[in-house]
Structures are given as C-alpha cells and as structure tokens.
N, C-alpha and C positions, 0 to 999 in steps of 0.2 A: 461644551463640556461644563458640566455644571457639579460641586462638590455639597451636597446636605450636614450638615452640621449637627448628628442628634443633642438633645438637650441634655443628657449625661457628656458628652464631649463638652459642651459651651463649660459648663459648672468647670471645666479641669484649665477651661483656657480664659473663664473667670478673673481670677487673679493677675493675670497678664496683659488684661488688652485693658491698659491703660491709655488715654491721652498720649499721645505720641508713639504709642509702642503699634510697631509692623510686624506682621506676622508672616512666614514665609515655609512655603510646604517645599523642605530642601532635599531634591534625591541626592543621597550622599555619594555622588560616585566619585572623589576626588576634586573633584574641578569646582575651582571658586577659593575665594579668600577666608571664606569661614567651613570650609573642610579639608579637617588636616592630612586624614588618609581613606583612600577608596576604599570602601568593601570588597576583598578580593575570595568572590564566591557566587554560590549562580543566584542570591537572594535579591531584591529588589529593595533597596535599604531606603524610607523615608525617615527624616525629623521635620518637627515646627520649630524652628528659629523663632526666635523674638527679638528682634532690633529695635533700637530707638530711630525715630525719624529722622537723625543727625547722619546715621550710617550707612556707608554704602549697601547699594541695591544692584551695583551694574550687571551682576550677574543674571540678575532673577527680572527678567522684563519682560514678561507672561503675567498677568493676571488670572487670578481661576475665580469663576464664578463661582457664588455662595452665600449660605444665609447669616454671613455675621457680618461681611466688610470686607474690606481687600482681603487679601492673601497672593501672595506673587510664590514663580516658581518658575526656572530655567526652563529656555521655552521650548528644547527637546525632551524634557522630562513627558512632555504630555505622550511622547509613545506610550509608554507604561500607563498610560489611566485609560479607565474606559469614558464613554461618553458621560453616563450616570455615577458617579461614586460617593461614595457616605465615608465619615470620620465618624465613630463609637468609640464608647468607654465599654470593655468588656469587666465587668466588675469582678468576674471570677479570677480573671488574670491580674486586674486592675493597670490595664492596657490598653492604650489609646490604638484602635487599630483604621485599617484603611482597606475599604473594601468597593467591590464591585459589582456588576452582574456576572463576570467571569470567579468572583472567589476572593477570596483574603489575599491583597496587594499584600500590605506591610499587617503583621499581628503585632507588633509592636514598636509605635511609634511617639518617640521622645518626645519631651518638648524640654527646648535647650535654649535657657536666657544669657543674651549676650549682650545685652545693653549694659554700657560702663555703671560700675554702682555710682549712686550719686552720694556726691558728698555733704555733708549738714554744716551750715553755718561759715 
C-alpha cells in the first residue's frame, strides 16, 4: 500500500512537518484518544493529525508508505484504502482530498495540529 504525496499537498503540509512533528492519516471513526466523536453517516471521514513526538501513537501502529516520511494510521483503516492512493490540494475547493483508483475516498481532508503550543522563555 503505498500513498503519493502530490507537490500542491506537500506546500499545505509544509508548515507542519517540523522536527519532531508526526503526522498521522486518522479515519475519524470514534476510536482513539484524539477523536472525540465518530462520523455518524455512510461517509468515509479522514484527517492529518499532527503530533509532537512526545505524544501518544498507541493507537495508530500502521505505518503507510509514502513520499514524505512516516505517516501512521489505525491499522484497520487500511480496509478503506486502495492499494495506490494520492493525497491532492484540489485548488478550486482548496481541499486537501484523498483519492484512489476506485474514486474520491475523502474530498476533504483536515489537517488538525495537536501538538501542545510551546511556550517562550
């Protein structure tokens, strides 16, 4: 299972993949410490978390292959993926979506920073 990364996606996840920050492709279905309530509908709901490397992972212990660097994800989420998938910046929507050879998984997909803000001085 492998995820491509197009280069309008990286620009949006740029900012974020700092030194220590982990990135985590989360299907939102309820389950896990950092989702507070399931999607309740027939949709396929993804985000990109952002974690610092301080913070729990136990849920997400899948790694997905891909051209930027780790990325973890609950490791029955992978029903939902196909073998090939791509992460795009659709610029008309300006919507990170997630797609397949089967079709548009998620047309839009969050990216939701959870690493504690750090403090100065």
């Amino acid at each position: 299972m492998y995820l491509k990364i197009t280069d309008k996606a990286q620009e949006k996840l740029l900012t974020y993949n700092e030194e220590g920050a982990v990135i985590v492709l989360d299907l939102d279905d309820g389950v896990g410490e950092y989702s507070k309530v399931g999607i309740c509908s027939l949709d396929t709901s993804f985000r990109l978390l952002i974690l610092d490397k301080s913070q729990s992972r136990k849920d997400y212990a899948e790694s997905l292959e891909n051209n930027i660097g780790d990325i973890y994800i609950k490791d029955y989420s992978k029903r939902y993926l196909d073998e090939a998938m791509t992460l795009d910046f659709d610029e008309r929507l300006h919507a990170l979506q997630l797609n397949g050879p089967s079709g548009v998984l998620d047309g839009n997909v969050p990216i939701v920073d959870l690493r504690p803000e750090k403090t100065i001085g």
